[in-house]
FIKOLTI-952213 format. One record per residue: x, y, z of N, C-alpha, C in turn. Coordinates in steps of 0.1 Angstrom, whole numbers, padded with zeros to 4 digits, always signed. Example, Ala and Ser with C-alpha at 12.3 -4.5 7.8 and 13.67 -1.06 7.14 Angstrom:
+0132-0057+0078+0123-0045+0078+0132-0033+0078;+0128-0022+0071+0137-0011+0071+0129+0000+0079;
! end
This chain:
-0111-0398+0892-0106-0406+0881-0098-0398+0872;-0087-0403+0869-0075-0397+0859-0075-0400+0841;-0074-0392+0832-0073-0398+0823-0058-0404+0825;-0053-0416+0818-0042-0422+0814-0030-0416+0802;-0029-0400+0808-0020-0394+0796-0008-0405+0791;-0001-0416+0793+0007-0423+0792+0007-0431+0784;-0012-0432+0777-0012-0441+0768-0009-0431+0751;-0005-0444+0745-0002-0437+0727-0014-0431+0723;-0011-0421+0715-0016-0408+0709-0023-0416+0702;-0037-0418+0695-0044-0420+0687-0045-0414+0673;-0037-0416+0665-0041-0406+0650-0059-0400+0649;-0066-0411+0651-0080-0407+0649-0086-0414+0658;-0088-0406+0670-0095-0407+0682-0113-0411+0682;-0117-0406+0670-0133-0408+0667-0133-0424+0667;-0123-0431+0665-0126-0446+0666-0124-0459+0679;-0123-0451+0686-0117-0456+0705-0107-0459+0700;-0104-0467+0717-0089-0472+0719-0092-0487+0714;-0099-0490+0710-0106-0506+0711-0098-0506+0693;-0103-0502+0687-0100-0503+0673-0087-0497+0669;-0084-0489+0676-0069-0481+0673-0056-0502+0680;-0061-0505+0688-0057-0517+0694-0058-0526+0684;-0066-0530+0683-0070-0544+0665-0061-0534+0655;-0058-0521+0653-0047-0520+0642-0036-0521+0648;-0030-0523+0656-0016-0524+0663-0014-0536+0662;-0025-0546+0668-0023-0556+0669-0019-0564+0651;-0031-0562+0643-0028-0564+0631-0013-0561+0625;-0006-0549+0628+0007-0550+0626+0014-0555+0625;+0011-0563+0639+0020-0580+0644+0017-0590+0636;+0014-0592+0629+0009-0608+0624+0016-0606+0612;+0025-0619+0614+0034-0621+0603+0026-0628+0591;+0019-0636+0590+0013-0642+0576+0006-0631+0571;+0009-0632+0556+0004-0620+0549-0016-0621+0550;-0019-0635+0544-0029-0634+0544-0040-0637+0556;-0031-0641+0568-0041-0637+0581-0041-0623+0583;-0031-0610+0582-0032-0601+0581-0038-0590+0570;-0040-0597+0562-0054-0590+0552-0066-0598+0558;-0070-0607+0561-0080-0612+0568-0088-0601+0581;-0078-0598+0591-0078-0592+0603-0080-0578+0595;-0076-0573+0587-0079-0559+0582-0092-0556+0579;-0097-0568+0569-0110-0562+0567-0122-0566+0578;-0115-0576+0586-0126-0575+0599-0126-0561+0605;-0117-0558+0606-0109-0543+0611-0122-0529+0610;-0124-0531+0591-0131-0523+0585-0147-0526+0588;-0149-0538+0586-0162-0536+0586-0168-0532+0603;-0162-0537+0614-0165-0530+0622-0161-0516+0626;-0154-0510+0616-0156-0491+0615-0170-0492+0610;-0168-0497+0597-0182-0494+0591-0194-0494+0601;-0198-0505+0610-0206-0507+0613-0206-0500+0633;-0200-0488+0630-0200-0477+0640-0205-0468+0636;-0206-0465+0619-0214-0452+0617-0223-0460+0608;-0233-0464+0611-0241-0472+0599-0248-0462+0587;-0247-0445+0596-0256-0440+0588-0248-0435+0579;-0235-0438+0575-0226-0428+0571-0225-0436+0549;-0233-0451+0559-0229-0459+0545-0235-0458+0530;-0243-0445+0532-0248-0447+0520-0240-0430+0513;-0229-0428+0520-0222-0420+0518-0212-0417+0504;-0214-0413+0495-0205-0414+0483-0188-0420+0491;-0179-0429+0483-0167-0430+0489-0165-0431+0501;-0176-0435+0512-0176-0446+0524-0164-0455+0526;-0165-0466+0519-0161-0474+0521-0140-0470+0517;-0141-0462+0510-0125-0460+0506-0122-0450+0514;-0134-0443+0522-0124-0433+0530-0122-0440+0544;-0130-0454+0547-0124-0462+0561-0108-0471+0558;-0105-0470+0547-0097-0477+0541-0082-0468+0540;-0090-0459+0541-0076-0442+0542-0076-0441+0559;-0087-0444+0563-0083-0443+0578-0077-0453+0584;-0081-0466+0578-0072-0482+0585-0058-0478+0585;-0055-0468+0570-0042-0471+0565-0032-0454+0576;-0043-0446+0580-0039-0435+0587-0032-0444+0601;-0045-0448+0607-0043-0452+0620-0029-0465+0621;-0026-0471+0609-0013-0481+0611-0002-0474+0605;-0004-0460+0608+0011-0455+0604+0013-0454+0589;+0008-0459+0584+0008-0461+0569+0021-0476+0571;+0021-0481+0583+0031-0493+0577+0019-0513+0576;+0012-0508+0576+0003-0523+0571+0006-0525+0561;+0012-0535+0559+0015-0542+0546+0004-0553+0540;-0009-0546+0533-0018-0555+0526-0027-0554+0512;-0034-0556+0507-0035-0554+0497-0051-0543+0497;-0046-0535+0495-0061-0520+0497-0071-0522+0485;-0082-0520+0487-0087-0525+0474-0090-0510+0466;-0087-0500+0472-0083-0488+0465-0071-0478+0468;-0069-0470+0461-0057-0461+0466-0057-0452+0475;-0047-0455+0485-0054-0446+0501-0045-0436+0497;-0047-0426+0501-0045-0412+0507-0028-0414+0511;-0017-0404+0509-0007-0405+0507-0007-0397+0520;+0007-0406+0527+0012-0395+0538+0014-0379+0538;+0021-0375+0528+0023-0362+0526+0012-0352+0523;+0003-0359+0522-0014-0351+0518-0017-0349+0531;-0015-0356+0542-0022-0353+0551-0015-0339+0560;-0009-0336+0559-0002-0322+0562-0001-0311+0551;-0011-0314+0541-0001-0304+0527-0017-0291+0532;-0013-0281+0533-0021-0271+0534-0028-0269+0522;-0045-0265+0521-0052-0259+0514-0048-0244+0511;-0048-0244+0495-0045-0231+0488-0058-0219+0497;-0043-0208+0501-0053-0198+0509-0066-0190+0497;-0077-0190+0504-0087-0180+0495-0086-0169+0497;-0084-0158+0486-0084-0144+0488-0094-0141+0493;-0093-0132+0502-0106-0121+0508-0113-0115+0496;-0125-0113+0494-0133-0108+0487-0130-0089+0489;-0123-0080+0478-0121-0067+0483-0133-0059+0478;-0147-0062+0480-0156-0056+0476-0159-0041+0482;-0155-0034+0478-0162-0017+0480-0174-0016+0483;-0184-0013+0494-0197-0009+0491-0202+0006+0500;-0208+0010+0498-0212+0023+0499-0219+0026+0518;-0227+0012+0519-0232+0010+0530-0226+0001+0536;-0219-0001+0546-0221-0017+0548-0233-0024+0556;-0242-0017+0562-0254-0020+0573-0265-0027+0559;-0262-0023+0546-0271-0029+0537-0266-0038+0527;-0250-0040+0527-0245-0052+0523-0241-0050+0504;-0230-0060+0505-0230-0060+0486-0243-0062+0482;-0250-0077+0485-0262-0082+0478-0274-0069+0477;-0277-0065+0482-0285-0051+0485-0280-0046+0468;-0266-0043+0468-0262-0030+0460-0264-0035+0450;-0260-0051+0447-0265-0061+0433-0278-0062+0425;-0285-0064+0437-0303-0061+0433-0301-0046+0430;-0301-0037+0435-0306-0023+0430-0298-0026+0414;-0290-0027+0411-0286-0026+0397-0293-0033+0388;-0296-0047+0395-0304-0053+0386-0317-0044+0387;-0324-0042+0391-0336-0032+0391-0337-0026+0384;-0325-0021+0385-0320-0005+0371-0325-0010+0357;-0317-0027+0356-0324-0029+0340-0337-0033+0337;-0345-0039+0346-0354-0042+0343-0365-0028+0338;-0372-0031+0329-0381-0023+0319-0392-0021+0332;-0397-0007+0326-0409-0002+0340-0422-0009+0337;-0422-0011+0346-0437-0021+0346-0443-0024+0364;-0451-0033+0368-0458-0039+0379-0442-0046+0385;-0437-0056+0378-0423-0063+0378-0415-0053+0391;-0413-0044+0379-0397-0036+0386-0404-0032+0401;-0417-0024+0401-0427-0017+0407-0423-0023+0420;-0426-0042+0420-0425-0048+0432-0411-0054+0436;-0404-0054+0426-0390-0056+0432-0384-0042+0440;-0386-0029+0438-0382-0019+0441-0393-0018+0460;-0400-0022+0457-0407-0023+0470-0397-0034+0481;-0395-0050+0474-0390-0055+0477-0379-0051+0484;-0369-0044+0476-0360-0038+0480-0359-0025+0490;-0366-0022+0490-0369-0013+0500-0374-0018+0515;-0379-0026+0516-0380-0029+0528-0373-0034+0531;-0363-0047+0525-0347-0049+0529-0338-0038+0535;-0345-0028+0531-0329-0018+0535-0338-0010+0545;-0349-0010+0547-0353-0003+0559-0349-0016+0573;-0349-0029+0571-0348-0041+0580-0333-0041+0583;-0326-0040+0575-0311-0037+0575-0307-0028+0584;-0314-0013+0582-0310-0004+0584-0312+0002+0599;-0324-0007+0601-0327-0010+0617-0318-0019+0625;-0318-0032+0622-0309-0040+0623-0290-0032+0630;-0289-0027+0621-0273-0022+0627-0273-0007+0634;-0283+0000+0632-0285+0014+0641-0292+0014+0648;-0304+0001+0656-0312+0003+0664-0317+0018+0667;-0327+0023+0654-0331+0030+0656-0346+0033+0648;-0353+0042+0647-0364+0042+0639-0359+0048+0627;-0364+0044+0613-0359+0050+0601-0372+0054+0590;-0371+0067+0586-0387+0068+0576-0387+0069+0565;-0394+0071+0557-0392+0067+0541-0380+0075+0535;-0375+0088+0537-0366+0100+0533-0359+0095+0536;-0351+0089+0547-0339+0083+0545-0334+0072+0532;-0346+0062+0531-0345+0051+0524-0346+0055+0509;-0353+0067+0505-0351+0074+0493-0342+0081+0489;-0335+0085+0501-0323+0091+0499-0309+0082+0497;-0312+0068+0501-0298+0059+0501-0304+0051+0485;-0315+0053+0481-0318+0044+0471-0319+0052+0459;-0317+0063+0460-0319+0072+0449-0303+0071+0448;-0294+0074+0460-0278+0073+0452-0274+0061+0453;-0277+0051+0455-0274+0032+0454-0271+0034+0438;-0285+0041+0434-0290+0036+0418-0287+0048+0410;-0280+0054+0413-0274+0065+0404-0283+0072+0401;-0297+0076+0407-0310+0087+0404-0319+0078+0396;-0312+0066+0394-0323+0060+0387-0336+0054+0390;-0335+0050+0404-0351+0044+0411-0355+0053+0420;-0365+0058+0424-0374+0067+0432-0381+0061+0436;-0384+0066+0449-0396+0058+0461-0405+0067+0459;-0413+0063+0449-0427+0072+0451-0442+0070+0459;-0450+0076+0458-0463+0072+0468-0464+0057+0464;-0460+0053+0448-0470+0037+0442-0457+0029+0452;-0451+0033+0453-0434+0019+0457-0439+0018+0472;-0441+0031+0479-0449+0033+0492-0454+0020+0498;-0469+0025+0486-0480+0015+0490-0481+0002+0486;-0474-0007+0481-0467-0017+0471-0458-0019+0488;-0450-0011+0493-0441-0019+0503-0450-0020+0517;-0461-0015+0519-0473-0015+0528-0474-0026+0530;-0483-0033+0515-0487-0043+0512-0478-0058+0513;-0469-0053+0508-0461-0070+0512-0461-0072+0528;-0455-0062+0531-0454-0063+0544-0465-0068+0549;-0479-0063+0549-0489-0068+0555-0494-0086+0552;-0492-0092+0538-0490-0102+0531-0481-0112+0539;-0468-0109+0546-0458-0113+0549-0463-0117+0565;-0469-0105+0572-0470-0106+0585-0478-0124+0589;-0476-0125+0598-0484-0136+0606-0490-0134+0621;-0502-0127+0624-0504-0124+0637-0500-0138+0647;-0498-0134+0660-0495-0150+0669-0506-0151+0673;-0508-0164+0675-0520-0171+0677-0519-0165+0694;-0532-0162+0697-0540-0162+0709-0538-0175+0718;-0528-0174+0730-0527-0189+0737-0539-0187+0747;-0543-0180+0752-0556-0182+0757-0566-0183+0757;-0567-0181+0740-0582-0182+0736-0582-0199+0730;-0565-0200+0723-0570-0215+0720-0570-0224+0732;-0568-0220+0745-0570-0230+0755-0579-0232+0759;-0590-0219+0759-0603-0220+0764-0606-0225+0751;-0609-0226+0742-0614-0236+0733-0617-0250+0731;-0600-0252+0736-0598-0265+0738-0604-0273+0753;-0607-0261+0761-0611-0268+0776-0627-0270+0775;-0633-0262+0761-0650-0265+0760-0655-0279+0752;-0640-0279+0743-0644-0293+0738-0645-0306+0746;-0639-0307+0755-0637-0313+0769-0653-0315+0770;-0657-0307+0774-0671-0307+0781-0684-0305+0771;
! end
């Protein structure tokens, strides 16, 4: 079986050939107001192709930009809002500059280098204690992550001591503080054997 390359190009194909046809046809109809009639029959059966779409902010006015897409923009009827102008539909979106952010690592990322500074101002206390843990195991996870390799604490003191300008140190307390999350965080996997025999005694 062949597609039918021979038939007209569809502006918006998401609506078959079935409805793209009821706008063509609607083109033909010389009375004005049988031809606003046939439009909004037009519409509500778009609508009622995406039902879930209807509780959609501007629903209803963006099927109304599409009636008016798919007839060329030549239906002559009364829109009950303002559709979308031909020339919009080809006007290109203003390009976004690339972000030229400098960072030191890239395996640990800008956001990495944002937290260590915020760290920096936070006053010494339990607070900073566990954010600096925090942050440390991010950049040991990172740091495996792009070198597939094992990494030990001297390295991560060494990248966080110059992140922060000498200002944060991994000491024994940041150590044992990044122990502990870790172990908090873990979730051992459930035992599939043992919960089956369990489940096979309740049986009996």
């Amino acid at each position: 079986m062949q597609y039918n390359t021979q038939q007209k190009r569809m502006p918006l194909p998401e609506y078959g050939r079935s409805i793209q046809n009821m706008v063509d046809y609607a083109l033909t109809i010389q009375d004005r107001s049988e031809r606003q009639r046939c439009a909004n029959t037009i519409i509500n059966i778009m609508g009622n192709m995406f039902p879930h779409l209807r509780d959609v902010p501007d629903f209803k006015h963006k099927l109304w930009d599409h009636l008016a897409i798919m007839s060329g923009f030549e239906l002559d009827i009364d829109y009950p809002y303002e559709i979308i102008h031909k020339d919009n539909l080809v006007t290109k979106p203003e390009p976004i500059s690339y972000p030229n952010v400098r960072m030191h690592y890239r395996h640990y990322g800008h956001t990495l280098e944002v937290l260590i500074k915020k760290a920096c101002e936070f006053p010494e206390g339990n607070e900073k204690r566990n954010l600096v843990a925090m942050i440390c195991n991010h950049m040991k996870k990172d740091y495996m992550a792009w070198n597939k390799d094992t990494v030990d604490e001297r390295k991560i003191a060494e990248d966080l001591n110059e992140l922060s300008d000498g200002k944060l140190q991994l000491t024994d307390d940041i150590i044992r503080l990044m122990a502990e999350r870790l172990n908090q965080n873990y979730r051992p996997k459930a035992n599939y054997n043992n919960n089956r025999n369990n489940n096979q005694r309740r049986r009996y």
